[in-house]
C-alpha positions, 0 to 999 in steps of 0.5 A: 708280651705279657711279663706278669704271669703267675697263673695260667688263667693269666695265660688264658686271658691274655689269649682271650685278649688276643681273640677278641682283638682279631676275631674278625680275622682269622689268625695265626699265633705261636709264642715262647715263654720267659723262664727262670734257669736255675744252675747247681755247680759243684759237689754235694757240699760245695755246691754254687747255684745261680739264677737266670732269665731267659726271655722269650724270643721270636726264633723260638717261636718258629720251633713250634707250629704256629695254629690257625685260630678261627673258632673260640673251639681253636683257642680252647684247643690251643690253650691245651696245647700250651697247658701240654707244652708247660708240662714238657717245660717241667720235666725236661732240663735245658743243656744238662743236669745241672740247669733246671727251669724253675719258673714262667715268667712272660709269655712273647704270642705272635699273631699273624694275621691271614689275608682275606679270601679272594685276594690272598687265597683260599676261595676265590671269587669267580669274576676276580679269578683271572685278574688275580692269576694276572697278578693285577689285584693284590692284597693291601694291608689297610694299617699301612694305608689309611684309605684302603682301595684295594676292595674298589681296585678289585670292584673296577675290574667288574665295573671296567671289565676288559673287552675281547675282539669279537663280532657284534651280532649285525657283523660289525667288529668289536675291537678290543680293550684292554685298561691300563693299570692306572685306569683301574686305580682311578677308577677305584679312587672315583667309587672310593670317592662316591661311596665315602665322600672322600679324596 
C-alpha cells in the first residue's frame, strides 16, 4: 500500500520501488486505487454534499489484468497503462450522476511473483522433464523455507538417475532401480550439506 499519493511521479517511484525489489524475477502486478467520492443530494438550492473514501481493494484488483513485467520497457508500458486508467477515473462516475471521483489518494499493487523455469513451467530442462511430468519435482517457495532443497531435490535425480532393466554388453541382466522419494530428499540434504556446510 502506498497512502501518500499526490502526484503521479509518486505512483511511478513507488513501481520503481517494486521492480528493483523483484527484478530477479519476473512478475506479475495489478493494483486498485483509493479514491475520495464526492456525492450532491438534492435540488440546485438545496443541495447536501458529502464525502467519502473508498479504499483500495484485492477484488478490485482481479477486474483488471494483471501484466507480466520482466523488462524496465514492461514497467514503462505499464506506467502508461496506469496514467490511461486515471484518465478513465476522471471521466466516468461511480453508481450515478450524483457520485463523482474527486480525488486519488492510495494505491494497493499486487505482486505475484512467477516461479522459475524448469520447475514451474516455461522451458524446461531437458534431463529434468520426466521427473517433472511424474510430479517428483515441485516448486518450493524458499520464503517459506529457510533451507531451500528444492534446486538439490531436482540435482539428485541427475546424480541418482533411475535405472532401466537392460542387458550389459557381456549378456548379463541389469536389473532395475528405481529411488524412493525419501532417497532423493536425503540425497538433497547431503549435497546440500557439501556445498554449504550446513545441516
Amino acid at each position: 500500500y502506498k497512502n501518500d499519493l499526490k502526484t503521479i511521479e509518486d505512483v511511478d517511484a513507488y513501481l520503481d520501488e517494486i521492480y528493483q525489489r523483484e527484478q530477479k524475477f519476473a512478475f506479475k502486478i495489478a493494483f486498485d486505487f483509493g479514491v475520495i467520492i464526492e456525492r450532491v443530494d438534492g435540488q440546485e438550492n438545496d443541495q447536501q454534499i458529502t464525502y467519502k473514501i473508498n479504499h483500495p481493494l484485492e477484488a478490485r484488483t482481479e477486474i483488471k489484468a494483471p501484466t507480466t513485467i520482466r523488462t524496465h520497457l514492461d514497467l514503462a508500458d505499464y506506467k502508461q497503462y496506469i496514467r490511461n486508467h486515471i484518465i478513465q477515473i476522471q471521466e466516468k462516475t461511480i453508481m450515478d450522476t450524483k457520485d463523482n471521483i474527486i480525488g486519488i489518494v492510495s494505491i494497493m499493487i499486487q505482486v505475484f511473483r512467477l516461479p522459475h523455469a524448469g520447475a514451474g513451467g516455461g522451458r524446461i530442462i531437458p534431463s529434468l522433464k520426466k521427473h517433472i511430468m511424474r510430479r517428483e519435482i515441485r516448486y518450493i517457495d524458499p520464503e517459506k523455507n529457510n533451507q531451500n532443497l528444492c534446486f538439490f531435490l531436482a540435482y539428485s535425480f541427475i546424480t541418482m538417475p533411475d535405472i532401466k532393466a537392460d542387458v550389459a554388453a557381456d549378456g548379463s541382466a541389469i536389473a532395475a532401480k528405481r529411488y524412493k522419494e525419501h532417497s532423493h530428499i536425503a540425497e538433497a540434504k547431503r549435497l546440500f550439506q557439501r556445498i554449504y556446510g550446513k545441516n
